[in-house]
Residue frames relative to the residue before (quaternion, step in Angstrom):
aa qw qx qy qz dx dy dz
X 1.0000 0.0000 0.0000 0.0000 0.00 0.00 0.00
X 0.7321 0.4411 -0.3118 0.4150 3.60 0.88 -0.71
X 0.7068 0.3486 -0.3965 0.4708 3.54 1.11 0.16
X 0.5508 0.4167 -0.4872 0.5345 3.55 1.14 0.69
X 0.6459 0.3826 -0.4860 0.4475 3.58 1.01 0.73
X 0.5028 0.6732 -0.4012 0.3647 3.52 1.63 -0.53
X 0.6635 0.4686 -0.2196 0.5403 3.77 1.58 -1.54
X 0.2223 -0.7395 0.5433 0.3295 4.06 1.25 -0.43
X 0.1081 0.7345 -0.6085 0.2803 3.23 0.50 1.64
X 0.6895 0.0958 -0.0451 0.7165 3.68 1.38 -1.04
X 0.1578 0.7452 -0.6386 -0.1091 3.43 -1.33 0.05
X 0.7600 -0.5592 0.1463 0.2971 3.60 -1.35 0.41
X 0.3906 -0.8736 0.2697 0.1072 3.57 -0.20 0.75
X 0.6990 -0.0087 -0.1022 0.7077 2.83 2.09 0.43
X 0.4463 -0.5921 0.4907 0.4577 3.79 -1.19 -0.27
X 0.4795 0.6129 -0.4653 0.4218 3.60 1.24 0.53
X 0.6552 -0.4786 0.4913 0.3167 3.36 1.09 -0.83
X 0.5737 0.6117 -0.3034 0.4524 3.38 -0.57 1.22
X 0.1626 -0.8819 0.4347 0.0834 3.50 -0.49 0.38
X 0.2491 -0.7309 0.6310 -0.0746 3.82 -1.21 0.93
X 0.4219 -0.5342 0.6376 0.3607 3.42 -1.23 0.68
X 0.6841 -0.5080 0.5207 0.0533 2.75 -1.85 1.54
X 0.6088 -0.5231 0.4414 0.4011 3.86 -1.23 -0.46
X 0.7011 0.4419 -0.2308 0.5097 3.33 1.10 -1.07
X 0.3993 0.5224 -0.6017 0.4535 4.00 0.72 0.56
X 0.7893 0.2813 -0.2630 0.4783 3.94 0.55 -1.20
X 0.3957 0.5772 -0.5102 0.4999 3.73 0.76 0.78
X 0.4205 0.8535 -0.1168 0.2847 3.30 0.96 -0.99
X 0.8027 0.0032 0.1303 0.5820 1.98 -0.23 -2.23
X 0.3731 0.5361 -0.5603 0.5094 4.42 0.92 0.22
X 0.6997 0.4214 -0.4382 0.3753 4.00 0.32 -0.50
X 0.8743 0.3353 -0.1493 0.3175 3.16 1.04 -0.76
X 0.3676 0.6559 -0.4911 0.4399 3.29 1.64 1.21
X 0.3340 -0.6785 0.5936 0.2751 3.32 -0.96 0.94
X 0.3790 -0.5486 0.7323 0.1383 3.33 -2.17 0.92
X 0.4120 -0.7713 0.4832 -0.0438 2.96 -0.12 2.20
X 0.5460 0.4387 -0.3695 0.6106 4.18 1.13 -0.96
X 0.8485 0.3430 -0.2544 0.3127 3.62 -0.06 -0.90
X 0.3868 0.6625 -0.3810 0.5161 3.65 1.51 -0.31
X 0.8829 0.1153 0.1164 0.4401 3.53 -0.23 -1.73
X 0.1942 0.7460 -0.5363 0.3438 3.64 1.34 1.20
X 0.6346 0.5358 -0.3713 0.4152 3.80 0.83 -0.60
X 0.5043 0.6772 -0.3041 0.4412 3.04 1.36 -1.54
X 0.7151 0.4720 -0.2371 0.4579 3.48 0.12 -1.74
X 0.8317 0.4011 -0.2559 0.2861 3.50 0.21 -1.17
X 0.5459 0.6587 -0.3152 0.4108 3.43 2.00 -0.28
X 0.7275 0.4540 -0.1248 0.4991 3.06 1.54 -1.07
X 0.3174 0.7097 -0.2902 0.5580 3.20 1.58 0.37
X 0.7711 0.3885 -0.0313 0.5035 3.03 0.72 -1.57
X 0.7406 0.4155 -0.2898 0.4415 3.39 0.61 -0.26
X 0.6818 0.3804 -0.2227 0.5838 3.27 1.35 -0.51
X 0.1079 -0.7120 0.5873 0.3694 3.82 1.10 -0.47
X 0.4521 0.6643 -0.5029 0.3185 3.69 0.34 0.48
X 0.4283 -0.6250 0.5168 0.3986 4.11 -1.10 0.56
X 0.4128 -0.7106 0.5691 -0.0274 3.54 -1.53 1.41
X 0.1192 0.8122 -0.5687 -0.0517 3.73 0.62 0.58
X 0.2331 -0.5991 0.7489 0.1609 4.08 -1.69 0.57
X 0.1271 0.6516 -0.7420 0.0930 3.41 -1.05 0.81
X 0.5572 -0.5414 0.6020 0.1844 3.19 -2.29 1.10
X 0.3132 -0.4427 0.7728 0.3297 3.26 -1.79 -0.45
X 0.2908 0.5759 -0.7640 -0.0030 2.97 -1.77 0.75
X 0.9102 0.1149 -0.2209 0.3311 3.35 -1.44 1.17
X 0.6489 -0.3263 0.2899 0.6233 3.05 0.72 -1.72
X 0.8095 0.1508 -0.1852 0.5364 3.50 0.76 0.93
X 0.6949 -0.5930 0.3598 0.1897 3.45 -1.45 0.90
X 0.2539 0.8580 -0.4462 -0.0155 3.29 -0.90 0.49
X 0.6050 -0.6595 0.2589 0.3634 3.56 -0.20 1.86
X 0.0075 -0.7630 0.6431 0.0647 3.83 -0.82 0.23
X 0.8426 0.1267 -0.1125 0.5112 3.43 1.28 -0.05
X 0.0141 0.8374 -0.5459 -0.0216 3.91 -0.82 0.07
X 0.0962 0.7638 -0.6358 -0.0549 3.47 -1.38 0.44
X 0.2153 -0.9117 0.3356 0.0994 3.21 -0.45 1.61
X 0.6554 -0.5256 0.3273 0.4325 3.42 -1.21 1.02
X 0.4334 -0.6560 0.5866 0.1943 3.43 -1.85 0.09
X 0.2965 0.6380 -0.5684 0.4265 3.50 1.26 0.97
X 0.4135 -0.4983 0.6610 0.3792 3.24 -1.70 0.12
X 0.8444 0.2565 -0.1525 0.4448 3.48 0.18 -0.21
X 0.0877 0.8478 -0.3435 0.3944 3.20 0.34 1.87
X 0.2419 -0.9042 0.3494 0.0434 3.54 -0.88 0.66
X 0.1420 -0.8727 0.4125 -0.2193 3.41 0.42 1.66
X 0.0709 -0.7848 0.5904 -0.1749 3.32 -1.07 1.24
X 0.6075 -0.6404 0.3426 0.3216 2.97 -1.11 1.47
X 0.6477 -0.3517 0.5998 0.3116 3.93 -1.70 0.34
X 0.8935 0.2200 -0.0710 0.3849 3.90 -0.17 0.38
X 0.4358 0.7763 -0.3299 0.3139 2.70 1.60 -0.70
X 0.3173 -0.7741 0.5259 0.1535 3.67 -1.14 0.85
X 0.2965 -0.6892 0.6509 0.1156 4.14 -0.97 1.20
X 0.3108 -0.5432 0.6649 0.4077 3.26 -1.31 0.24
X 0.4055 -0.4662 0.6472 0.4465 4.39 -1.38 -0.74
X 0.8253 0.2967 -0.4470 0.1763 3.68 -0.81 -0.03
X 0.6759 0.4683 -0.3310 0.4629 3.49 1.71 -0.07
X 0.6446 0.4235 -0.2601 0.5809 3.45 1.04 -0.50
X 0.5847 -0.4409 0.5903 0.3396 3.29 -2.34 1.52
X 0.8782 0.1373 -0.3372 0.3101 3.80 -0.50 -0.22
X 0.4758 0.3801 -0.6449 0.4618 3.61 0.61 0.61
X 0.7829 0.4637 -0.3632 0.2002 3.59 0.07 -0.66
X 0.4385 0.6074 -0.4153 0.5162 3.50 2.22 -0.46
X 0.6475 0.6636 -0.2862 0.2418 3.70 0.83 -1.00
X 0.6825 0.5024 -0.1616 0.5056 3.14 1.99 -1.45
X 0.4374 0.8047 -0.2295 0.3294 2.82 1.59 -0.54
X 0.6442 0.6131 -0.0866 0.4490 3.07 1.90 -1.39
X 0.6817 0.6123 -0.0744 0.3935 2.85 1.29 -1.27
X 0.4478 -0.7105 0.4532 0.2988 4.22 -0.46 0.53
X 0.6414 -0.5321 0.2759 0.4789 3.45 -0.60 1.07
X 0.6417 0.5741 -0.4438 0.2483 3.74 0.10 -0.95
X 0.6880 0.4726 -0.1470 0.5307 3.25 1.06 -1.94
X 0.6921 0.3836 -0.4738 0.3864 3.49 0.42 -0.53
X 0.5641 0.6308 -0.3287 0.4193 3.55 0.52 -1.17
X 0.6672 0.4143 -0.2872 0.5483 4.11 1.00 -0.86
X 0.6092 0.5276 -0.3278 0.4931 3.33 0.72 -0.51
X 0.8875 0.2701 -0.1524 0.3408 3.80 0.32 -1.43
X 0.5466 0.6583 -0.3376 0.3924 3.41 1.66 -0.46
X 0.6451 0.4400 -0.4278 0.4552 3.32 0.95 -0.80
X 0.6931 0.5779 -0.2195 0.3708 3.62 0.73 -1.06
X 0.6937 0.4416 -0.2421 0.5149 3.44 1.46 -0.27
X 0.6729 0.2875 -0.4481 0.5135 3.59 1.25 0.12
X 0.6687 0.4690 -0.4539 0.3561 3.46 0.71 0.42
X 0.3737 0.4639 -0.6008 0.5331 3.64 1.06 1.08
X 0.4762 -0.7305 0.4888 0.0263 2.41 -1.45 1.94
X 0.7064 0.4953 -0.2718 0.4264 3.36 0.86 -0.82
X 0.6906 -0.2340 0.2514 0.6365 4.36 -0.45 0.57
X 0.1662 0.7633 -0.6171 -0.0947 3.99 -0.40 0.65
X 0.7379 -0.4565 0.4004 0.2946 3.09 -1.68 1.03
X 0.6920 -0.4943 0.4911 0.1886 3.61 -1.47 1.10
X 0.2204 -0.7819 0.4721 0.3424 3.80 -0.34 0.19
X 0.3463 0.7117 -0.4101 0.4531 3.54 1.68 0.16
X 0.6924 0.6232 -0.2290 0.2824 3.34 0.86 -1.81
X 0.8116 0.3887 -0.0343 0.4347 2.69 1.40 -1.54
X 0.5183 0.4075 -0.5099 0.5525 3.73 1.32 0.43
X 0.6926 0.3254 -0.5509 0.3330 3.83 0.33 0.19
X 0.5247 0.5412 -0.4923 0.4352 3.53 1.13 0.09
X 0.4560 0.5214 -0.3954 0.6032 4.17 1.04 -0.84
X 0.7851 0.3782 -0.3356 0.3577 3.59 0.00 -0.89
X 0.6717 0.4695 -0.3252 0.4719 3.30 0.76 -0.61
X 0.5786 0.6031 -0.3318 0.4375 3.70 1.04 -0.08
X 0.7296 0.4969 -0.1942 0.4280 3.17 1.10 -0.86
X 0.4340 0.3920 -0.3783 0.7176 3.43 2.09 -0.14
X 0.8805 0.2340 -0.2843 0.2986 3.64 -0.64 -0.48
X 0.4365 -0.7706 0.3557 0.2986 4.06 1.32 -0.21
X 0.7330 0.3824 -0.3901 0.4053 2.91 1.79 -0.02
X 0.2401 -0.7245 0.5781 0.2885 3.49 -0.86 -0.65
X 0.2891 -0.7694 0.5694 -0.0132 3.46 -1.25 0.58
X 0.2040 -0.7075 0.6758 -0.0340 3.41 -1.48 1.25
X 0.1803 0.7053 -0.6809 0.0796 3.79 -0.10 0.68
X 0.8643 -0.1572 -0.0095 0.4777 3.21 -0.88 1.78
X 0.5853 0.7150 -0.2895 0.2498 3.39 0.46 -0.51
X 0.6519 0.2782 -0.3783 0.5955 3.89 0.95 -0.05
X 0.7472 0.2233 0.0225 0.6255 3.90 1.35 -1.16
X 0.3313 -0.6016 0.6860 0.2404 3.34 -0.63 0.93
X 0.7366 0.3563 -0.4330 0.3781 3.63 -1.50 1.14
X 0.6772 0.5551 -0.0678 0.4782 3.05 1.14 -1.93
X 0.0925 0.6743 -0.7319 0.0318 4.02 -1.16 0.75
X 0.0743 -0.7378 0.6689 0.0527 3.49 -1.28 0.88
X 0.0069 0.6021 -0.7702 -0.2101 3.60 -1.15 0.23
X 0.2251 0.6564 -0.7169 0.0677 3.58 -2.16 0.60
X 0.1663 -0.7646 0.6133 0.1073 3.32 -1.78 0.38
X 0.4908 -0.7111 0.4713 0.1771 3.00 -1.15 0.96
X 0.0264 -0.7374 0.6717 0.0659 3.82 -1.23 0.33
X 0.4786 -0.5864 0.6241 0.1937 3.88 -1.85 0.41
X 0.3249 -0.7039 0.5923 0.2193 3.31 -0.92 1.38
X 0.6558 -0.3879 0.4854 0.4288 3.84 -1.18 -0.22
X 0.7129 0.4816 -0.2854 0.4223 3.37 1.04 0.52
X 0.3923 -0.6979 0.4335 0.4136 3.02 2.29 0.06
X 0.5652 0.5316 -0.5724 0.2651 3.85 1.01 0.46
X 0.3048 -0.7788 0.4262 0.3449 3.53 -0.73 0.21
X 0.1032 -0.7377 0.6578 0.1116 3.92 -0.81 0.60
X 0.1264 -0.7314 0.6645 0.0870 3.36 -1.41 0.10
X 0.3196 -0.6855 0.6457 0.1050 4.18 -0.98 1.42
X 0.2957 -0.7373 0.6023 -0.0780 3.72 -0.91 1.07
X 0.0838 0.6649 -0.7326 -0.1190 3.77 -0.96 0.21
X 0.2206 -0.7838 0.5793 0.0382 3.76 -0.09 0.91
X 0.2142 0.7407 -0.6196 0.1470 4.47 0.61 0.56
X 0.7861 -0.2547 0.4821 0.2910 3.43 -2.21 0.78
X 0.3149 -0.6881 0.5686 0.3227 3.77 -0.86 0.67
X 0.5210 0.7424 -0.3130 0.2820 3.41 1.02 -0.48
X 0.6175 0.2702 -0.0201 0.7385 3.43 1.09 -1.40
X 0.4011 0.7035 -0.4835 0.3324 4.19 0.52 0.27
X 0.9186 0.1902 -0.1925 0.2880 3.36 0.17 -0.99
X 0.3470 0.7307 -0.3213 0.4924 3.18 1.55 0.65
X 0.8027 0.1392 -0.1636 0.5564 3.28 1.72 -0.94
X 0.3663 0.7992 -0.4405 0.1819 3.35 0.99 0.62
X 0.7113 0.4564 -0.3986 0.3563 3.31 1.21 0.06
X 0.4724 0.6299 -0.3507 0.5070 3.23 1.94 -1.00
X 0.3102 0.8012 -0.3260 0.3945 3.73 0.94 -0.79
X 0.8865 0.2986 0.1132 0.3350 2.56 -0.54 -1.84
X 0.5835 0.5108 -0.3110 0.5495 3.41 1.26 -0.66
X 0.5706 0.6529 -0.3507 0.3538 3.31 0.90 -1.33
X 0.7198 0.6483 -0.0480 0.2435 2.85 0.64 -1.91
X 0.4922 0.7084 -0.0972 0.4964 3.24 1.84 -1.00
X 0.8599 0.2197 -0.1646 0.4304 2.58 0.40 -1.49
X 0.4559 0.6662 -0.3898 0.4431 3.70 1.15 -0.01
X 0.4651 0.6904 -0.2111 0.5123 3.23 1.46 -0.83
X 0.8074 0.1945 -0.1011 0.5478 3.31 0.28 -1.16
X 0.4791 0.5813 -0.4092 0.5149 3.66 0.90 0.17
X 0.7361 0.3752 -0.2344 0.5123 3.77 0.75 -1.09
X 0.6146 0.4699 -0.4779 0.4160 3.79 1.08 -0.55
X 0.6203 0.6207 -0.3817 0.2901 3.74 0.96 -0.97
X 0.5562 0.5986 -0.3167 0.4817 3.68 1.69 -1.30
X 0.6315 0.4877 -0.4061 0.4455 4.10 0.73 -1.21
């Protein structure tokens, strides 16, 4: 015990007596979180490149997505979102790859509230676990018009070794969309397995 107070790994937790992790446990463990944007930036920028299309990486937090990284297509006509920017999960390919992750209970708390509060005809929660379900056979998910009129995205989501969950987007003009939705999707895959090999 006195040389896990010598390294301040534990220190005392009162003048009564007792003990507490120290400062240098959460040093630790801040050294040993991977920087997920900077890890799987190549990734992003490869698939970028093959698609000349913009690649967004966004986190889960709480109950909705939010971009921590981007690399933008080389079209003149292209689709691009702020660094920080917040997604809802039931309209967008990478909130919904994300829920995808998630076990019916949690997801179902997460999307029900968020589906009766689209204003416009919202979608059945039935509708949408066979669409979740159908993600979880195919890895991808899909946004046709649906968060942005114009705008279709397909993406899929994966867990870091930290049990956080991110999720890799191609976000493309619905116009010029369904021509690449399968190449897409392949694409997408294989990035997929490229980022599990890096974790």
């Amino acid at each position: 015990m006195n040389a896990l107070i010598a390294e301040r790994l534990v220190m005392a937790s009162s003048a009564e007596g007792g003990l507490r992790l120290g400062p240098e446990i959460q040093s630790l463990a801040a050294a040993g979180r991977i920087n997920m944007a900077e890890l799987i930036r190549p990734v992003l920028v490869d698939l970028s490149s093959k698609t000349e299309e913009t690649v967004d990486l966004a986190a889960f937090r709480e109950d909705h997505m939010v971009f921590v990284d981007q690399v933008i297509g080389s079209h003149r006509l292209r689709t691009v979102s702020a660094v920080g920017e917040v997604f809802p999960m039931t309209t967008t390919a990478n909130g919904k790859a994300a829920l995808s992750l998630f076990e019916d209970d949690a997801l179902v708390s997460i999307a029900a509230p968020e589906l009766k509060a689209t204003e416009d005809d919202p979608k059945p929660l039935s509708e949408f676990m066979r669409e979740i379900e159908d993600i979880r056979q195919t890895g991808i998910g899909w946004d046709l018009n649906e968060h942005t009129d114009g705008i279709s995205a397909a993406g899929f989501a994966f867990r870091d070794p930290m049990d956080q969950i991110y999720a890799v987007s191609i976000p493309v003009p619905s116009h010029r969309f369904t021509r690449l939705k399968s190449t897409l999707a392949e694409l997408l895959l294989q990035a997929r397995k490229s980022i599990l090999q890096l974790l």
